[in-house]
TORMINU-748068 format. One record per residue (C-alpha): x, y, z. Coordinates in steps of 0.25 Angstrom, whole numbers, padded with zeros to 4 digits, always signed. Layout:
XYZ/...
END
This chain:
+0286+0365+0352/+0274+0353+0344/+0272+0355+0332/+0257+0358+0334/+0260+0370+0341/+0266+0377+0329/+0268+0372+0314/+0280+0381+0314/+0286+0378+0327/+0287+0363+0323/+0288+0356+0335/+0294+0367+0344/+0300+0381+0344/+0312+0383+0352/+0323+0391+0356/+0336+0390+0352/+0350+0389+0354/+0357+0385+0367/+0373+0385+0371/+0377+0380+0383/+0367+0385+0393/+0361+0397+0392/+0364+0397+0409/+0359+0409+0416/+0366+0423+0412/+0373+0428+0424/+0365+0437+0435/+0356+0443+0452/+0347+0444+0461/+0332+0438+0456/+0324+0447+0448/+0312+0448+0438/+0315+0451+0424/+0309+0461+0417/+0312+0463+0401/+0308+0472+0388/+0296+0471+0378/+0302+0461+0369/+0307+0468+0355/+0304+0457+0345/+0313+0454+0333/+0308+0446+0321/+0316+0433+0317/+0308+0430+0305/+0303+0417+0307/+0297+0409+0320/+0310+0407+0328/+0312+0399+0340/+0327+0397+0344/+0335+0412+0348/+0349+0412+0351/+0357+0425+0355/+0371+0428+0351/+0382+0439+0347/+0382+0435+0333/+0389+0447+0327/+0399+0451+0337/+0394+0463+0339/+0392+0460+0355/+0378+0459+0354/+0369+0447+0356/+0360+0444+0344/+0349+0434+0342/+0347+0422+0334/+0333+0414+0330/+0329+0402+0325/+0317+0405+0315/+0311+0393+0313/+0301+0397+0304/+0309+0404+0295/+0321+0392+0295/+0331+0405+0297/+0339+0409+0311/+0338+0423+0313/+0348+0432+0320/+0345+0446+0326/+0357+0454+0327/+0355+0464+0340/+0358+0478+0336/+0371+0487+0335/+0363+0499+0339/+0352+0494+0349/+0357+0485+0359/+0346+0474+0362/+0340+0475+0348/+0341+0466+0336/+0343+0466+0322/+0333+0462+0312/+0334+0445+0311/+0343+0441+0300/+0339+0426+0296/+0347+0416+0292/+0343+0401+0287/+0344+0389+0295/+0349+0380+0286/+0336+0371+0288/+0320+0370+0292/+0314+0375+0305/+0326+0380+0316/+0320+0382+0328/+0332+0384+0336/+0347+0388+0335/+0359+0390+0343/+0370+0398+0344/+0385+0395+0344/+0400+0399+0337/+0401+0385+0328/+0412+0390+0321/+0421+0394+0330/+0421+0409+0324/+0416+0417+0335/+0403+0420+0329/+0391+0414+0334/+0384+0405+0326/+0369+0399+0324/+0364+0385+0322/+0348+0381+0320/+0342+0367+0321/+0332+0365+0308/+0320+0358+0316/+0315+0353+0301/+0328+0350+0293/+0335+0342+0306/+0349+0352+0303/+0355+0362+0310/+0358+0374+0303/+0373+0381+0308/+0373+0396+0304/+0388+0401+0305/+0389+0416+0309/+0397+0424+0299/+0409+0428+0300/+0410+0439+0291/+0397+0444+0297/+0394+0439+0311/+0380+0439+0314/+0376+0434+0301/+0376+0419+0298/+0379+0410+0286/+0369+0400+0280/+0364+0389+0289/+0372+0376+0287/+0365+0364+0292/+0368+0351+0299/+0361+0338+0301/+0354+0340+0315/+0354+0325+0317/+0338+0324+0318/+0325+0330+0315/+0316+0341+0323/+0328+0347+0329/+0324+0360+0338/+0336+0360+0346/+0349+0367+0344/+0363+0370+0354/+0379+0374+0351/+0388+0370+0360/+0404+0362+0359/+0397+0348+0363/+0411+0341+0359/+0420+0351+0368/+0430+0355+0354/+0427+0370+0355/+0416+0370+0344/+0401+0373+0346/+0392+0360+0342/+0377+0358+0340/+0367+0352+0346/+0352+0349+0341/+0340+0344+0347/+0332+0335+0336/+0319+0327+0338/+0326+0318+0347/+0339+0319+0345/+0352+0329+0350/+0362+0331+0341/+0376+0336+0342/+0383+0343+0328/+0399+0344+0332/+0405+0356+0327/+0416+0351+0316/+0430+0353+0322/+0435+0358+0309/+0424+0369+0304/+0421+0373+0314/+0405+0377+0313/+0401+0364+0305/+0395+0353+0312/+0396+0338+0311/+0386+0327+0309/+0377+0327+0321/+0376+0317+0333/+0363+0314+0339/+0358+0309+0354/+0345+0305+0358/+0339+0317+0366/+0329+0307+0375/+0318+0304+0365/+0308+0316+0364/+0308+0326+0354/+0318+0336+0357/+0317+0352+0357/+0325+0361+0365/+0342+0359+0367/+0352+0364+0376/+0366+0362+0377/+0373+0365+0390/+0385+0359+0401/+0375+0352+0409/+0383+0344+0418/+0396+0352+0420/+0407+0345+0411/+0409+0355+0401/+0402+0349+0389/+0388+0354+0384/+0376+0343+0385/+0363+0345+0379/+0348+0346+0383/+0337+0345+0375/+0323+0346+0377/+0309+0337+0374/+0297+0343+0369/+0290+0328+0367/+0295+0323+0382/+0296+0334+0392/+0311+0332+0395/+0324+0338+0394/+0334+0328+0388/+0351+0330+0394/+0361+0325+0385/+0375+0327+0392/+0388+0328+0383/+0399+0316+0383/+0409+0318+0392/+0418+0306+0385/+0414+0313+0371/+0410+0326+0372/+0399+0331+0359/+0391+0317+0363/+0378+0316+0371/+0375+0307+0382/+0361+0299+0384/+0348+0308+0387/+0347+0311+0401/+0331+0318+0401/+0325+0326+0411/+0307+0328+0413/+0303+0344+0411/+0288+0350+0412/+0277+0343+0415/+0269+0340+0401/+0282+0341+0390/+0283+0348+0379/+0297+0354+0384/+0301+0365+0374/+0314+0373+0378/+0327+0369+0387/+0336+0379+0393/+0350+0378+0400/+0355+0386+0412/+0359+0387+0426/+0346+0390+0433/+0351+0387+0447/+0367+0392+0445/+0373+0380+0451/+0381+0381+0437/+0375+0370+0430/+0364+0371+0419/+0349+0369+0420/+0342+0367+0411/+0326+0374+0410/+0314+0368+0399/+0301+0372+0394/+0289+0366+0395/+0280+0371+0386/+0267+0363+0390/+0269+0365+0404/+0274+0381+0403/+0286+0377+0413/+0300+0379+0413/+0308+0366+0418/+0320+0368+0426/+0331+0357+0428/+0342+0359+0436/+0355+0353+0433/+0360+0343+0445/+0370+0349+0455/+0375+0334+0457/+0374+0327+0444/+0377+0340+0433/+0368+0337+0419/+0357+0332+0425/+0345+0338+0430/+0336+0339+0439/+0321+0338+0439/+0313+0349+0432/+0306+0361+0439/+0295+0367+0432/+0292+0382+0432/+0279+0388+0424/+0285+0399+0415/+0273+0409+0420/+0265+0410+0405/+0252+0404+0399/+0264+0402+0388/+0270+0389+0386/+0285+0390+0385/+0295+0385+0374/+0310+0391+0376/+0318+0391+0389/+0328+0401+0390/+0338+0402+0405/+0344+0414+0407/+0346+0425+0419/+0337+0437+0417/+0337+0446+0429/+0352+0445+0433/+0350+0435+0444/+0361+0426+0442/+0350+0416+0440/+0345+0409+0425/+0331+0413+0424/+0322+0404+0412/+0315+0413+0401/+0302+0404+0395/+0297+0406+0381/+0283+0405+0381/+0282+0401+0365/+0266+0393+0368/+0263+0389+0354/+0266+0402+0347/+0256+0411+0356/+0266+0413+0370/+0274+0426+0368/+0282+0426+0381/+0294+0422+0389/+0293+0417+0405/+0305+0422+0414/+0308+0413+0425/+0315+0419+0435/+0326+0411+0442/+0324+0409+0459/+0335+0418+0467/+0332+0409+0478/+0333+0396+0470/+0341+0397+0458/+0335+0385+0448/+0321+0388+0451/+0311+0398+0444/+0299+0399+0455/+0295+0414+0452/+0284+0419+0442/+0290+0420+0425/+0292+0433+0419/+0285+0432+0407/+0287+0440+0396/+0283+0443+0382/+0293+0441+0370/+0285+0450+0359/+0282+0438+0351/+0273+0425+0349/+0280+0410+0352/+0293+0414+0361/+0301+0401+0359/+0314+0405+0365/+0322+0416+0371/+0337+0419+0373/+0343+0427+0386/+0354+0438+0382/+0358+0452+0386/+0354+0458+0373/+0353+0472+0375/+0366+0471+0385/+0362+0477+0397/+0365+0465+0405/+0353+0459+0406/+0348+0447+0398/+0336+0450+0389/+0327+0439+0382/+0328+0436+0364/+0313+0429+0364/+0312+0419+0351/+0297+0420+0348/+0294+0410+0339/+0280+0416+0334/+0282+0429+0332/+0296+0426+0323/+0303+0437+0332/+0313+0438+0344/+0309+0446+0358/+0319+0454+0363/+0316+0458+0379/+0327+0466+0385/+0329+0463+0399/+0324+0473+0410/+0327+0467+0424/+0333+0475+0434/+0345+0466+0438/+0349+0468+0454/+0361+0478+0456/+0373+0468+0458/+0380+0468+0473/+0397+0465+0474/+0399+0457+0488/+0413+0453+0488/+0426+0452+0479/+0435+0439+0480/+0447+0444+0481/+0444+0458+0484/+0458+0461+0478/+0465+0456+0464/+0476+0457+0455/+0470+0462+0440/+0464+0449+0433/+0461+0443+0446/+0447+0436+0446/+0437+0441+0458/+0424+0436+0461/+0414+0447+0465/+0403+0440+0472/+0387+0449+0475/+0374+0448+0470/+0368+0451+0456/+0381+0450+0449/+0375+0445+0437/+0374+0450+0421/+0386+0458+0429/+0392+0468+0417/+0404+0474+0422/+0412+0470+0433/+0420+0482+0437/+0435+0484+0446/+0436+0498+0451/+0429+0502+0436/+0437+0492+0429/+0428+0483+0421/+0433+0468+0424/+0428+0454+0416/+0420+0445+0425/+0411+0433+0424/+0397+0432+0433/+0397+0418+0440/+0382+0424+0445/+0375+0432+0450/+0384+0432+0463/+0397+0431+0456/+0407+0437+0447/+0421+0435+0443/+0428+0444+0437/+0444+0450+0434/+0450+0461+0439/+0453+0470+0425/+0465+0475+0423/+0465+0490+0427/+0456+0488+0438/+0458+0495+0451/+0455+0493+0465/+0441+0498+0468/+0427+0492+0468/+0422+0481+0459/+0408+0483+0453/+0398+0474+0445/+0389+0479+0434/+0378+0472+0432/+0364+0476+0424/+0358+0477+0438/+0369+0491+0442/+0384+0489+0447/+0386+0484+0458/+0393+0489+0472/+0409+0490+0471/+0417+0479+0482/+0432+0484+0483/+0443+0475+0476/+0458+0478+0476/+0466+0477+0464/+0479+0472+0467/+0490+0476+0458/+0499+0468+0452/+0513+0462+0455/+0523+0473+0449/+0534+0467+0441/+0546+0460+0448/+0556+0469+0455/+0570+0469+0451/+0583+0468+0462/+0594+0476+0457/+0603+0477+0470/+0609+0470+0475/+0616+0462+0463/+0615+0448+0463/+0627+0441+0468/+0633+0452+0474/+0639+0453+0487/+0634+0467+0496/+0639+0473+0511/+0627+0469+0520/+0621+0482+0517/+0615+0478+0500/+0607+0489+0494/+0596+0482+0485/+0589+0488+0473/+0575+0484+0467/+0569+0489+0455/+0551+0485+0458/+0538+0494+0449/+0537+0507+0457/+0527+0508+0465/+0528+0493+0470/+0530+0486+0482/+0545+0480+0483/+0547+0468+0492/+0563+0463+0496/+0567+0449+0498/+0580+0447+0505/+0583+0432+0507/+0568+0430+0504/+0565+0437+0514/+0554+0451+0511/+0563+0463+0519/+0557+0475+0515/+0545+0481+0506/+0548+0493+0498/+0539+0503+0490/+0547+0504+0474/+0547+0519+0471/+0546+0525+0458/+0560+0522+0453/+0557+0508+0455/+0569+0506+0463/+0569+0500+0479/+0582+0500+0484/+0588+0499+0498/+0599+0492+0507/+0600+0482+0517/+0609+0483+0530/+0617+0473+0537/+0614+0460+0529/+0622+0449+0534/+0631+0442+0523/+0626+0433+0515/+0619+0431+0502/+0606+0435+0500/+0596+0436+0489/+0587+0449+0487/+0576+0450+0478/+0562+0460+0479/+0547+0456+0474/+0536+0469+0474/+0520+0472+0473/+0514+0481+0468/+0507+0485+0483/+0512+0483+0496/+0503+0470+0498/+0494+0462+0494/+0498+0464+0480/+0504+0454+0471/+0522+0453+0471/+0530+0452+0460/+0540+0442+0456/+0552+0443+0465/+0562+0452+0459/+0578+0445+0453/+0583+0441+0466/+0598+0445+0469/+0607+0438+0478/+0620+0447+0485/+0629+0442+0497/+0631+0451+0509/+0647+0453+0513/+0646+0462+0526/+0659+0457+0533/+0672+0463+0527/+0684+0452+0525/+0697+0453+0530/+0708+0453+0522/+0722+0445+0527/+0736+0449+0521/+0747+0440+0521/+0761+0439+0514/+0770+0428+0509/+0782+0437+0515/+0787+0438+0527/+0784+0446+0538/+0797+0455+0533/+0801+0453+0519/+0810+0461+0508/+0800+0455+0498/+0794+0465+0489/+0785+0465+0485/+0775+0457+0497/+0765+0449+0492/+0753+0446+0501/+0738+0441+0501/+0727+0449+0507/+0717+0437+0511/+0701+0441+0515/+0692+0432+0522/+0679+0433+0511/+0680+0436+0498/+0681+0451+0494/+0678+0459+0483/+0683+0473+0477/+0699+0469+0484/+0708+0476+0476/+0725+0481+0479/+0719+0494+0482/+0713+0488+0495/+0725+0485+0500/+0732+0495+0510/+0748+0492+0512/+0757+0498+0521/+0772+0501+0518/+0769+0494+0502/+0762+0496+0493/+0754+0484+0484/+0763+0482+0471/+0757+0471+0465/+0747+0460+0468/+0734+0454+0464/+0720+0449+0469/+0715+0433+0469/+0707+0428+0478/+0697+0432+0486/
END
């Protein structure tokens, strides 16, 4: 915001923070939002930037602010007790002269997040670690050359791609980019700079703009009416390519720039305000040629209040990004505009703003976050002027949420299913027969989730803050049982053509028999755990036996096949030949003789012998 506007805005009040695209929150069917009476917190010093974060760890989102006036960031801790509520602001110095924005971000690695401001008059960045002894409470600012004068701007993402969350800072005219140090992790190196397109810059974003994985960076111009694109290297990720600009509003004076997928082709769009004009531009992001935009659309933001902060977010559960404008208007506008996303045209805003007041003079910006976790996603106003934050809880009556179909309708546990319907959005609970499942919302339409271990055959339901949802029938299949186990026949052995086998499968299972490959016969395994049964008239041979099982009779996963045994079938009995090296009348005694067989036997002995008129004295067995 001009200088001549405020002597303690400078030249602008603004919002703060912005990671990768604040996109849309997940969602259902269009409808008007309704919220509380703001209940205002004081920050203690004219701030402008608000950022929202667990800062400690107690799985409540808290609030930051950037309190310009008083050179401090001040963070509101919610309440153990009352859930929605906030803890008196705790300040902390911002290491330098006039912050009017920060950003949120773990820059050490340590799983706490982290703060850094921009110091508009000291041309640094203050970084304020979170503590690790106490989280939620922060060590003295450390500051860091921002790389140029009259910054405003301020974002945290890995621009290089090495796992580390980086700075990037909007000055006068320049962006700059502070790499986080490989080494310490949470210290940052000297900064690089790029032209932002030659107007005095403002408001900065940092999102995936074209689809290849790397953050890029917009940046707005209060002097020149236009947003300014600068996309990340490919070649050298970390570095900034040439300006690409794009025209917004009518008369200049652009203040805030927000990030979002306003029509859900999965790409982000990006949303300005124009405080001359009271309009909110929209730039859709090219279906053909991703990271580039197309030309602006303007929608009046419904108030005599002239807008500063942009913010994108889903407010009634519709699966669509709707825009939340703060009126700032020299200090005197005291209200927000809600502009509704079109159901009909996702990307477009055609119905009349919500406007409502934030309980404080000069709203500058606003965050969107569930903060009194009831599913809905309520509104953390910034206003400037009255040094306080507004709080307005959301009220809207989300649509009760519909299940259509299942895909499979049937599933192993940790299968992935899709449930498809409508008002699937802010989903809470996905449930399996009563068994809670993790899932992800795609949108409003779609959901993904995993059947839980435990989970039974029976309806599947969807929880969302608008009810729960009908119940569609899915089928849990039970897993394979463990592999079965052939204990007869033995391997290698040789049987009459009428083998018994044995087989040892989970009781209760299905028992499936392989006889030279071949499935002859389905058995249900009782409780001993034993199968066993005989086969008649096999022709002689060699065959190999072996058994699989499942846990229903179909349509159920099978086991691994069981040891597989081979045996040889002998049906035919051999004939035997005696003959003698006497004569057919001999005095020899005693008579040797050889008793021949026409196959190989097994279990001959003397005993088998039968003699007439003699007896066998002597002898022994060879041979076959």
């Amino acid at each position: 915001m001009n200088h001549t506007y405020s002597s303690l805005l400078r030249r602008g009040a603004r919002r703060g923070l912005l990671l990768l695209g604040l996109a849309g929150l997940l969602p259902v069917a269009q409808a008007q939002v309704s919220f509380s009476s703001p209940t205002l917190y004081p920050t203690g010093g004219y701030n402008q930037g608000i950022v929202t974060a667990d800062f400690n760890g107690d799985g409540r989102p808290d609030l930051a602010t950037a309190n310009s006036g008083a050179n401090t960031v001040g963070v509101l801790l919610q309440s153990g007790t009352t859930v929605g509520a906030f803890l008196a602001t705790a300040n902390y110095g911002s290491g330098g002269s006039f912050n009017p924005t920060l950003a949120v971000g773990d820059l050490n690695g340590d799983g706490r997040p982290d703060l850094a401001t921009i110091n508009q008059l000291s041309g640094t960045v203050g970084v304020l670690l979170n503590s690790a002894a106490t989280p939620g409470t922060f060590a003295p600012a450390v500051t860091y050359g921002a790389g140029g004068t009259d910054g405003r701007g301020i974002a945290i993402a890995d621009l290089n791609g090495d796992g580390r969350l980086d700075l990037v800072v909007a000055n006068s005219t320049t962006v700059g980019i502070l790499l986080n140090s490989a080494t310490t992790p949470g210290t940052f190196g000297t900064v690089a700079t790029y032209s932002g397109g030659g107007a005095v810059l403002d408001e900065l974003m940092v999102g995936d703009l074209n689809g290849d994985g790397r953050p890029d960076v917009v940046v707005g111009s209060r002097t020149a009416n236009t947003v300014s694109v600068l996309l990340n290297s490919a070649t050298t990720p970390g570095t900034l390519g040439a300006v690409s600009l794009y025209t917004v509003g009518n008369s200049g004076y652009l203040r805030g720039v927000a990030l979002g997928d306003l029509n859900n082709d999965g790409r982000l769009d990006l949303a300005v305000s124009n405080y001359t004009d009271r309009t909110i531009s929209v730039l859709l992001n090219s279906a053909t040629t991703p990271g580039t935009f197309l030309s602006a659309t303007n929608y009046a933001n419904g108030s005599t209040q002239n807008p500063l902060g942009v913010t994108i977010g889903d407010l009634n559960g519709d699966g669509r990004a709707d825009l939340v404008a703060s009126n700032y208007d020299r200090n005197s506008g005291n209200t927000v505009s809600i502009l509704v996303n079109s159901a009909a045209t996702p990307g477009t805003f055609p119905g009349t703003p919500t406007v409502l007041t934030t309980g404080g003079a000069g709203p500058i910006h606003a965050v969107i976050r569930d903060l009194n976790a009831d599913s809905r996603p309520d509104l953390a106003v910034s206003n400037f002027y009255g040094s306080n934050v507004g709080v307005l809880l959301n009220t809207t009556v989300f649509a009760t949420p519909t299940l259509t179909t299942l895909s499979p309708t049937s599933g192993l546990v940790g299968a992935s299913i899709t449930l498809t319907g409508t008002n699937l959005s802010g989903a809470t609970a996905v449930s399996f027969n009563g068994t809670a499942a993790t899932f992800t919302v795609v949108n409003a339409t779609t959901i993904t989730a995993t059947v839980p271990t435990g989970a039974t055959s029976g309806n599947v339901t969807v929880t969302t803050p608008g009810g729960i949802s009908n119940g569609v029938a899915f089928t849990v299949t039970p897993p394979a049982p463990p592999a079965p186990i052939v204990v007869l026949p033995a391997n290698n052995s040789t049987t009459n053509s009428s083998p018994v086998f044995q087989v040892t499968a989970t009781p209760g299972s299905y028992l499936m028999v392989y006889l030279n490959g071949v499935n002859n016969g389905q058995y249900l395994v009782g409780s001993s755990g034993i199968v066993q049964a005989q086969y008649s008239g096999l022709a002689d041979g060699v065959y190999t036996l072996y058994a699989t099982a499942s846990a229903q009779r179909s349509g159920a996963p099978v086991s691994a096949p069981s040891n597989t045994v081979t045996f040889t079938v002998d049906g035919t009995a051999p004939t035997a030949t005696v003959s003698t090296t006497a004569g057919s009348s001999t005095s020899t005694s005693p008579i040797p003789f050889t008793v021949s067989f026409s196959e190989p036997v097994t279990g001959f002995a003397a005993s088998s012998l039968t003699v007439t008129n003699g007896t066998v004295t002597a002898g022994s067995l060879s041979g076959s």
